[in-house]
FIKOLMI-179363 format. One record per residue: residue in three letters; x, y, z of N, C-alpha, C in turn. Coordinates in Angstrom, 3 decimals. Example, Ala and Ser with C-alpha at 12.3 -4.5 7.8 and 13.67 -1.06 7.14 Angstrom:
BEGIN
+-----+----------+----------+----------+----------+----------+----------+----------+----------+----------+
| res |       nX |       nY |       nZ |      caX |      caY |      caZ |       cX |       cY |       cZ |
+-----+----------+----------+----------+----------+----------+----------+----------+----------+----------+
| ALA |   13.190 |   -5.690 |    7.800 |   12.300 |   -4.500 |    7.800 |   13.200 |   -3.300 |    7.800 |
| SER |   12.850 |   -2.250 |    7.080 |   13.670 |   -1.060 |    7.140 |   12.900 |    0.030 |    7.870 |
+-----+----------+----------+----------+----------+----------+----------+----------+----------+----------+
***
This chain:
BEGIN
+-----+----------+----------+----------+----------+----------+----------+----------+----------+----------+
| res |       nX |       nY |       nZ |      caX |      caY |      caZ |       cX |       cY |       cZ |
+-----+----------+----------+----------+----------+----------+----------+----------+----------+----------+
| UNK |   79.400 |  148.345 |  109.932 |   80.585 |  148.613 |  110.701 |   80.962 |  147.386 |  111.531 |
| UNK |   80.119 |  146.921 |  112.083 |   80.400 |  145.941 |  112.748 |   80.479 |  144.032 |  111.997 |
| UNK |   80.301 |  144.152 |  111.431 |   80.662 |  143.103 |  109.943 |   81.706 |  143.197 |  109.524 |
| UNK |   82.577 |  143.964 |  109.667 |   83.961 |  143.850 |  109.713 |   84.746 |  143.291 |  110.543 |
| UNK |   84.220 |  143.414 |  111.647 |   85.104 |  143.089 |  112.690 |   84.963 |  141.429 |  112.831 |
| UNK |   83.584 |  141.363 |  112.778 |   83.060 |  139.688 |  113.395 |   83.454 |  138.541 |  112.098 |
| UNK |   83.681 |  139.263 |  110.729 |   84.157 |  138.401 |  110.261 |   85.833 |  138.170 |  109.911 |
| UNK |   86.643 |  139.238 |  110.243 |   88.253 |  138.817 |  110.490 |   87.959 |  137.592 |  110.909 |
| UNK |   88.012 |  137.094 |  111.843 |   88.782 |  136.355 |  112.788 |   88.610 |  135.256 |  112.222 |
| UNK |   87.546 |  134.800 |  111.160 |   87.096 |  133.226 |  111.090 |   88.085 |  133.485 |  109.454 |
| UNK |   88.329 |  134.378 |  109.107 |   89.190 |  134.500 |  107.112 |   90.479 |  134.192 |  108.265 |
| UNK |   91.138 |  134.707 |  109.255 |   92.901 |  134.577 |  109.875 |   92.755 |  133.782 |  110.207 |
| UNK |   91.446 |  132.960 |  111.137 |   91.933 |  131.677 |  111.804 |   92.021 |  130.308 |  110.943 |
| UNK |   91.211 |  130.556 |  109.405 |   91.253 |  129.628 |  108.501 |   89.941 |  128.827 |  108.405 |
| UNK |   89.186 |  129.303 |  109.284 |   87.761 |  128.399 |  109.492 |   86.815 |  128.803 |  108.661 |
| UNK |   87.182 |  129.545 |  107.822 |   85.921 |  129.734 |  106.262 |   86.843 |  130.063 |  105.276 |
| UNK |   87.888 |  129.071 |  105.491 |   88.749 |  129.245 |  103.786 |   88.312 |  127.751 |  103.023 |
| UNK |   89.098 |  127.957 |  101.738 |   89.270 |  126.032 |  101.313 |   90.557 |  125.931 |  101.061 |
| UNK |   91.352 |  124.988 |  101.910 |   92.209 |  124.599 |  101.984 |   92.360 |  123.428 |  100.755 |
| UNK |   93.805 |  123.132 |  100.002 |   93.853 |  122.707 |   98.994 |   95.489 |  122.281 |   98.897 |
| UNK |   95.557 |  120.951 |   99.173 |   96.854 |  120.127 |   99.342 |   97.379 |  120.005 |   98.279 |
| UNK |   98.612 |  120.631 |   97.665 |   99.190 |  119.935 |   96.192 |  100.042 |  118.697 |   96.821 |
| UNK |  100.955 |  118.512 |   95.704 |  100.957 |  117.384 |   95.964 |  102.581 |  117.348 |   96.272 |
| UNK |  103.678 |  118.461 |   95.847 |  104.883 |  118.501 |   97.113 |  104.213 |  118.590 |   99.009 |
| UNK |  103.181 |  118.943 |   99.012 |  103.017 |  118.429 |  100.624 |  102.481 |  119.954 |  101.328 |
| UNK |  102.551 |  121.172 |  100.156 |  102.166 |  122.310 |  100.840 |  100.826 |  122.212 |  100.811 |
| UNK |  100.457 |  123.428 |  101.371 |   99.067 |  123.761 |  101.509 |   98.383 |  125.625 |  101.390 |
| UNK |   97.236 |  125.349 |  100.689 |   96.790 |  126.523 |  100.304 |   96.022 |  126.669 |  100.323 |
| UNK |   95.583 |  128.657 |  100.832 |   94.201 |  128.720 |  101.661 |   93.330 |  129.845 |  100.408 |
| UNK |   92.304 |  129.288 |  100.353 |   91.473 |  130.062 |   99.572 |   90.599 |  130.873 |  100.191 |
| UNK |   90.718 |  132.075 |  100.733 |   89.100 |  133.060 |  101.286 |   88.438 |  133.379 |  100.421 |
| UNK |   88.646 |  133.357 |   98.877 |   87.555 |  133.876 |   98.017 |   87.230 |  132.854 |   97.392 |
| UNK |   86.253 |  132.704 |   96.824 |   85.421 |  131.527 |   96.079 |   86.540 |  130.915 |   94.621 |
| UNK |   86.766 |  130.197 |   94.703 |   87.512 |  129.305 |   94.033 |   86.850 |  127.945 |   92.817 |
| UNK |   87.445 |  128.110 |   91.274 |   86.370 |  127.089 |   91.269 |   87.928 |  125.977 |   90.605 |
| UNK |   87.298 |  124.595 |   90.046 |   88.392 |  123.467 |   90.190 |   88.824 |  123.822 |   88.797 |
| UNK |   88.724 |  124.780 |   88.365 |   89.154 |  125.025 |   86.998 |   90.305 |  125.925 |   86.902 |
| UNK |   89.832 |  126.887 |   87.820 |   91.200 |  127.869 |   88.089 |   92.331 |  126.999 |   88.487 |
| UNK |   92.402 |  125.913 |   89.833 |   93.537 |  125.135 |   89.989 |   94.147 |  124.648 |   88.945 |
| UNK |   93.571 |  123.792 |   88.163 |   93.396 |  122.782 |   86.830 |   94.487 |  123.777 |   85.591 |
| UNK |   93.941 |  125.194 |   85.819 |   94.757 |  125.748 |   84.959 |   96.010 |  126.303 |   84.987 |
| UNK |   96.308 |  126.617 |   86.518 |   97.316 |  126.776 |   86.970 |   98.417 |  125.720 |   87.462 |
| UNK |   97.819 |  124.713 |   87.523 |   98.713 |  123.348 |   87.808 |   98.095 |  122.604 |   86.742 |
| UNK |   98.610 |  122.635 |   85.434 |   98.426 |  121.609 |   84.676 |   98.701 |  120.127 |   84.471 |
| UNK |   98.066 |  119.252 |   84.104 |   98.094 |  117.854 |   84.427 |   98.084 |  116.939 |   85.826 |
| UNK |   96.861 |  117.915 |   86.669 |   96.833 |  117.528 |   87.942 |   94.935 |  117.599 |   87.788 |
| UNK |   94.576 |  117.371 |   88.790 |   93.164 |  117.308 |   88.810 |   92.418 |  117.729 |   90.860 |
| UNK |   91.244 |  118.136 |   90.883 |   91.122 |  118.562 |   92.024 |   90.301 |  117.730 |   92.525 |
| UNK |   90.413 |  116.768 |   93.755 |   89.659 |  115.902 |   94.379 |   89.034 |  116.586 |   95.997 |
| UNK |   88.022 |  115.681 |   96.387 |   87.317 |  116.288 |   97.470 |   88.004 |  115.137 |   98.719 |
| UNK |   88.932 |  115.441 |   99.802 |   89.052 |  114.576 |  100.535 |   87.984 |  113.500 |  101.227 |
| UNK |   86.675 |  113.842 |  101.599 |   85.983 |  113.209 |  102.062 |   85.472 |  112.131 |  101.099 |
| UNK |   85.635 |  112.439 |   99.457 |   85.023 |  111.249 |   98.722 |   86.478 |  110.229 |   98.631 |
| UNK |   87.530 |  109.895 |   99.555 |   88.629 |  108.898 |   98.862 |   88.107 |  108.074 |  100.015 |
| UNK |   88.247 |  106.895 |   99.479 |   88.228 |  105.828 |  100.264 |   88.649 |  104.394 |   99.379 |
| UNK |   89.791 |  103.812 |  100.336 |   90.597 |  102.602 |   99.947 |   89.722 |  101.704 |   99.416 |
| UNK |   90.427 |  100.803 |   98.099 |   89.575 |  100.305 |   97.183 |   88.390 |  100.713 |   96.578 |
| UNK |   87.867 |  102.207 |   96.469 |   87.476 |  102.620 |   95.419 |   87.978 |  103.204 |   94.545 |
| UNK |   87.415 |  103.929 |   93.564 |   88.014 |  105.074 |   92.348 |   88.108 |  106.424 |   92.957 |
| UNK |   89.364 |  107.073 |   92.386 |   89.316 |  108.222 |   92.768 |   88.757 |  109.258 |   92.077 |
| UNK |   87.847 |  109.909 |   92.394 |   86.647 |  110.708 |   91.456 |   87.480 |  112.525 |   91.613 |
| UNK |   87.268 |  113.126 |   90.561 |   87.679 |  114.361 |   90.477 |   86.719 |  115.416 |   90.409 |
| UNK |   86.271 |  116.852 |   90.809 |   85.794 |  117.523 |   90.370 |   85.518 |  118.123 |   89.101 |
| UNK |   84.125 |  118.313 |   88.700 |   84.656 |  119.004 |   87.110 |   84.681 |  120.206 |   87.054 |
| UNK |   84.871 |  121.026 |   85.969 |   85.956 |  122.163 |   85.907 |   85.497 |  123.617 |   86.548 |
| UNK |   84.005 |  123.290 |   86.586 |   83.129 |  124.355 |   86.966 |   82.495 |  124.570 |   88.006 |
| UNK |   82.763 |  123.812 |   88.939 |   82.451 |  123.195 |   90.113 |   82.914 |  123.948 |   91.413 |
| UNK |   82.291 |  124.816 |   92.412 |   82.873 |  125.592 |   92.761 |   83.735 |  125.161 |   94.184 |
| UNK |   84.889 |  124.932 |   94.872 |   85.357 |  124.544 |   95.925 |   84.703 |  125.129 |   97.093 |
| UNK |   83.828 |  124.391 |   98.390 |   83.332 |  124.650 |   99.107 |   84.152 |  124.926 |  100.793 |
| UNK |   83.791 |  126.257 |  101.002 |   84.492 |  126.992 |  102.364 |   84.703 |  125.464 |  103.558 |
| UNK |   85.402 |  125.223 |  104.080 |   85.622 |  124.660 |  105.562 |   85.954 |  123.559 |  104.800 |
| UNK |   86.536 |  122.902 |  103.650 |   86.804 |  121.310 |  103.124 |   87.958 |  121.676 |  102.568 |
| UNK |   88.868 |  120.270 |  102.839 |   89.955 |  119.916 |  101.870 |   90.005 |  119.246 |  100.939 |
| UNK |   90.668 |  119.802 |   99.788 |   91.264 |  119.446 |   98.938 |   92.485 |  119.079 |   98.535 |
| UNK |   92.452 |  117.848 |   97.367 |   93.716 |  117.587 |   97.077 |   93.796 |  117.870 |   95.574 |
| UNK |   95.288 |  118.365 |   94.848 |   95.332 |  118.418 |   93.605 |   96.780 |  117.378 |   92.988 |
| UNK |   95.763 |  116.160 |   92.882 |   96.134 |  114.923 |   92.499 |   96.917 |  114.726 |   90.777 |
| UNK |   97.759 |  114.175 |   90.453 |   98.097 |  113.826 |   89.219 |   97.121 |  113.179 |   89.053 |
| UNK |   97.337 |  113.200 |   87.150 |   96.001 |  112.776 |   86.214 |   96.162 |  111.712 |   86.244 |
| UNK |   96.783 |  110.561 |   86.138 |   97.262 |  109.596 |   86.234 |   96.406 |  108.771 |   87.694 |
| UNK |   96.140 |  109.456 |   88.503 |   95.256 |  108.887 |   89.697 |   93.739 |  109.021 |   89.301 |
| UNK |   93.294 |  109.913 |   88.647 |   91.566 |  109.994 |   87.809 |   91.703 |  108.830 |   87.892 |
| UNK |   90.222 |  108.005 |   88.388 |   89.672 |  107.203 |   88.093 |   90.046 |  105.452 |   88.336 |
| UNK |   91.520 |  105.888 |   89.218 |   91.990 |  104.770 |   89.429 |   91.671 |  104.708 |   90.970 |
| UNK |   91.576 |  103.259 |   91.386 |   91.328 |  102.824 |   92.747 |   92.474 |  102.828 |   93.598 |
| UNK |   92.122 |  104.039 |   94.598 |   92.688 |  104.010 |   95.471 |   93.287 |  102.987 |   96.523 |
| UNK |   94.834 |  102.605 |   96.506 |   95.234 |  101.550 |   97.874 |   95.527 |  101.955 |   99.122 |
| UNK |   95.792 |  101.524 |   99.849 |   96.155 |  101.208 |  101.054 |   97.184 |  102.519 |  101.246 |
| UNK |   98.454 |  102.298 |  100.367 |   99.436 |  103.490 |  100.350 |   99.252 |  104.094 |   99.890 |
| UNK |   98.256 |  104.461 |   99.075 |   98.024 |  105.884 |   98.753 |   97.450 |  106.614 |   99.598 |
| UNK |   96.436 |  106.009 |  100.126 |   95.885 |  106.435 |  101.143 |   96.414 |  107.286 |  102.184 |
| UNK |   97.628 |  106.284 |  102.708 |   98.221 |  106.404 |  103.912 |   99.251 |  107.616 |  103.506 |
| UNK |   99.845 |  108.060 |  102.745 |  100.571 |  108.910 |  101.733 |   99.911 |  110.117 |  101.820 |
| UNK |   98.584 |  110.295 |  101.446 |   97.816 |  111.429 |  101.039 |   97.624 |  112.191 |  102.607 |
| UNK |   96.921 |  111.161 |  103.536 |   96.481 |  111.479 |  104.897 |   97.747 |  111.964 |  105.859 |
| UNK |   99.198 |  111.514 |  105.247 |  100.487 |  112.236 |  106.145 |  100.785 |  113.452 |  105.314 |
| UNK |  100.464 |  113.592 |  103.980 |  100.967 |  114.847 |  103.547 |   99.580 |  115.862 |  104.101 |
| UNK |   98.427 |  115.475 |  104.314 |   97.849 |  116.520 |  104.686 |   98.078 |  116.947 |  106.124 |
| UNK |   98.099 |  115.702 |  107.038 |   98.514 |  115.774 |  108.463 |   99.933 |  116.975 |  108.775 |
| UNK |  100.661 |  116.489 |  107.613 |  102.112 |  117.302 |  108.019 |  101.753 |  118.889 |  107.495 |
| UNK |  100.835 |  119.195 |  106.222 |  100.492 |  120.489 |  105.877 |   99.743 |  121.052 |  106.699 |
| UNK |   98.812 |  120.293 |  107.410 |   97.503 |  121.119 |  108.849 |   99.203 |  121.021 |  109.705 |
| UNK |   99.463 |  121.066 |  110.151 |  100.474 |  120.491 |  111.531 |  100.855 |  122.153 |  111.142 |
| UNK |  101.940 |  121.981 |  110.092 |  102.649 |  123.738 |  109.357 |  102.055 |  125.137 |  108.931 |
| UNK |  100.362 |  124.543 |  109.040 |   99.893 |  125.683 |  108.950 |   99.869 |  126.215 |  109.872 |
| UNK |   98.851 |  127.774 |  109.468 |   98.816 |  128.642 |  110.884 |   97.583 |  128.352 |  111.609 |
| UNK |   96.816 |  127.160 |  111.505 |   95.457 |  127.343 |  112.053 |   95.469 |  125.606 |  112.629 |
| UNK |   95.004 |  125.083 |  113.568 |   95.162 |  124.165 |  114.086 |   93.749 |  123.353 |  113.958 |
| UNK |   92.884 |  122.433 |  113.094 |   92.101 |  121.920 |  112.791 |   91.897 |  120.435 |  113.066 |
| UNK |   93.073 |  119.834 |  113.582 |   93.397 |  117.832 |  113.836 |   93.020 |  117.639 |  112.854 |
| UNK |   92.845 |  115.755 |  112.874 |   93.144 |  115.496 |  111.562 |   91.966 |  115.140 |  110.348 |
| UNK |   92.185 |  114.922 |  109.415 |   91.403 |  115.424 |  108.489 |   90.425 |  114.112 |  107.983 |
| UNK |   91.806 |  112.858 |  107.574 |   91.613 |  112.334 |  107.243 |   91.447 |  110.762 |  108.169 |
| UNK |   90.387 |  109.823 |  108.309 |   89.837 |  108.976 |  109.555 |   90.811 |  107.754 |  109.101 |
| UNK |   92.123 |  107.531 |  108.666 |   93.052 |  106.507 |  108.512 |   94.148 |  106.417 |  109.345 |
| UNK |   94.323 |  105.763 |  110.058 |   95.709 |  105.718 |  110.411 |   96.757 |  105.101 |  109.659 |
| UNK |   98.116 |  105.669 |  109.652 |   99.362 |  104.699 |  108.211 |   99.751 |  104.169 |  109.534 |
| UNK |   99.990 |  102.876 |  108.910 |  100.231 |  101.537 |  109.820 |  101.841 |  101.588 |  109.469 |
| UNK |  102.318 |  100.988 |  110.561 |  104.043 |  100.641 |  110.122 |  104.522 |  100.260 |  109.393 |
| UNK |  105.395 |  100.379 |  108.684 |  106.166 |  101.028 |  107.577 |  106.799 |   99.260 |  107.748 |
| UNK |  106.221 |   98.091 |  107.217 |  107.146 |   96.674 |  106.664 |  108.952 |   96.446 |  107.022 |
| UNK |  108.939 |   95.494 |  107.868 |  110.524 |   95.720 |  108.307 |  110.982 |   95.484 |  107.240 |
| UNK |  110.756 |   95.462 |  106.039 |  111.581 |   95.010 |  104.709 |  111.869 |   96.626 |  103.567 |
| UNK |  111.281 |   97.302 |  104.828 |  111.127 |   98.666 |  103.764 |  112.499 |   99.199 |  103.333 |
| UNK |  112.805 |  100.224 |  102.343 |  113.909 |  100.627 |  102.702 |  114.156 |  101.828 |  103.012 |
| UNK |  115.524 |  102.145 |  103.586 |  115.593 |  103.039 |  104.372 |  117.022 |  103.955 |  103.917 |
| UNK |  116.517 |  105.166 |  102.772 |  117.428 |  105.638 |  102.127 |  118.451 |  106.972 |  103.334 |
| UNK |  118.968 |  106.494 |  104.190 |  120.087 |  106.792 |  105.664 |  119.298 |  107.807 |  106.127 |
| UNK |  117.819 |  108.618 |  105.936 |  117.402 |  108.979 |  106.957 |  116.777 |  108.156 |  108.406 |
| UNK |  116.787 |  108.684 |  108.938 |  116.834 |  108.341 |  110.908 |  114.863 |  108.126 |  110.433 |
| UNK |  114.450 |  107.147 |  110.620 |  112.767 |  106.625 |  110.968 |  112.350 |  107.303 |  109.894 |
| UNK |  112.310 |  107.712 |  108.580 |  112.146 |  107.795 |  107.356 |  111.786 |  106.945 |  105.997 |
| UNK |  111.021 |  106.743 |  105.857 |  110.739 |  105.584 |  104.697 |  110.220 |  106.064 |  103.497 |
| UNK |  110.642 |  105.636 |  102.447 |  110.623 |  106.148 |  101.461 |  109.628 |  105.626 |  100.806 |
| UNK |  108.286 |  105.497 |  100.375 |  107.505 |  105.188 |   99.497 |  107.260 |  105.144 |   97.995 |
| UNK |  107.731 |  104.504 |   97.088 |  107.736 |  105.147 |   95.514 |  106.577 |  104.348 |   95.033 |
| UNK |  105.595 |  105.521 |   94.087 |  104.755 |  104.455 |   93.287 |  104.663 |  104.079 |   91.841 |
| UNK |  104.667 |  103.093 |   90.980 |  105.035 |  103.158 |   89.649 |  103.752 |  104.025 |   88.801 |
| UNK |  104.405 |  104.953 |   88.448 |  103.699 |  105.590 |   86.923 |  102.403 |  105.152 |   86.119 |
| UNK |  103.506 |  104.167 |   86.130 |  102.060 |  103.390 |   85.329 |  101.387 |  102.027 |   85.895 |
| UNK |   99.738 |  102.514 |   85.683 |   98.755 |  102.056 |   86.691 |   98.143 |  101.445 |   85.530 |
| UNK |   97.540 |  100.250 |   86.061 |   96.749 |   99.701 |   84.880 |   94.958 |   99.700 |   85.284 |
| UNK |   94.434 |  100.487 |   83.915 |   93.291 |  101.039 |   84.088 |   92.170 |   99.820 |   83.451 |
| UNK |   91.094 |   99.692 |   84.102 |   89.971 |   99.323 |   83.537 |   88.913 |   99.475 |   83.861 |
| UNK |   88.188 |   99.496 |   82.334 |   86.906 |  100.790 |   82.234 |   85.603 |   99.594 |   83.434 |
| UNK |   84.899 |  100.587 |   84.058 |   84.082 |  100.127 |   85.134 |   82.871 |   99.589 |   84.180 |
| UNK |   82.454 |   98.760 |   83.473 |   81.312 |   98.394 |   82.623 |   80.273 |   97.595 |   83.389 |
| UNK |   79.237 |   98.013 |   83.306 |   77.795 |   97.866 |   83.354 |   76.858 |   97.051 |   82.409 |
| UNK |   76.066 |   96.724 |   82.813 |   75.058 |   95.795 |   81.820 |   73.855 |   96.922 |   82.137 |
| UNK |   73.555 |   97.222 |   80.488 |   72.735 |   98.301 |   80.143 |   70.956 |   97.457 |   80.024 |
| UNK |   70.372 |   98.109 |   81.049 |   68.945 |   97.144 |   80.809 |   67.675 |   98.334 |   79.740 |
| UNK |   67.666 |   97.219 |   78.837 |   66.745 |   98.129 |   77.802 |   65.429 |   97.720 |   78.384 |
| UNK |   64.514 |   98.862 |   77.681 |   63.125 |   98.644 |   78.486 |   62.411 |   98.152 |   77.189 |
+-----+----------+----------+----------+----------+----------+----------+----------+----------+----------+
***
């Protein structure tokens, strides 16, 4: 009887869901166990990343399909096109305002997620007539190369 009560508050306040950033900028709360396959199948040609593993100038690593999304962490569900490619500077800074602006709109107040600050926006940027608005575009196509190793035989 009383297990009902003590656990509301932490499923409404959002503090034992998994939150999961697509990539128009919303955000979505999971209370039941979730795995990266269900996303994967429902948003096709996207992939599910763990926020805490991105970091500028490395690869961006994805979950695999069976893998179950863990309560109190964010997620992002990244185009395929980002698998495996090294993360920059603006992507970075991109990913960490769309999650900032999705925690901000949610209903549960957590600060911020991600330990980057986006630095000012290049006085050369452009500025399609919104008021302090900058528009970021990134090209499609990324040029990939395979991470190779020197294999030591015994």
């Amino acid at each position: 009887m009383g297990n009902a009560v003590s656990c509301a508050p932490s499923i409404i306040s959002g503090g034992g869901a998994v939150k999961v950033v697509f990539p128009n900028g919303n955000i979505q709360m999971y209370t039941k166990s979730v795995k990266a396959a269900d996303l994967m199948v429902e948003n096709p040609g996207q992939f599910v990343c763990d926020s805490g593993g991105l970091k500028v100038g490395f690869r961006v690593h994805g979950l695999t399909a069976d893998e179950e999304l863990e309560r109190r962490r964010l997620y992002f569900l990244l185009p395929m096109e980002l698998l495996y490619s090294v993360l920059t500077e603006e992507e970075m800074s991109c990913l960490s305002c769309k999650a900032d602006k999705a925690l901000k709109h949610a209903s549960f107040n957590i600060g911020k997620i991600l330990p980057f600050e986006a630095k000012s926006p290049p006085q050369n940027a452009v500025n399609d007539g919104a008021k302090d608005s900058v528009v970021v575009r990134f090209s499609k196509q990324r040029s990939w190369k395979p991470a190779l190793e020197t294999i030591v035989e015994s």
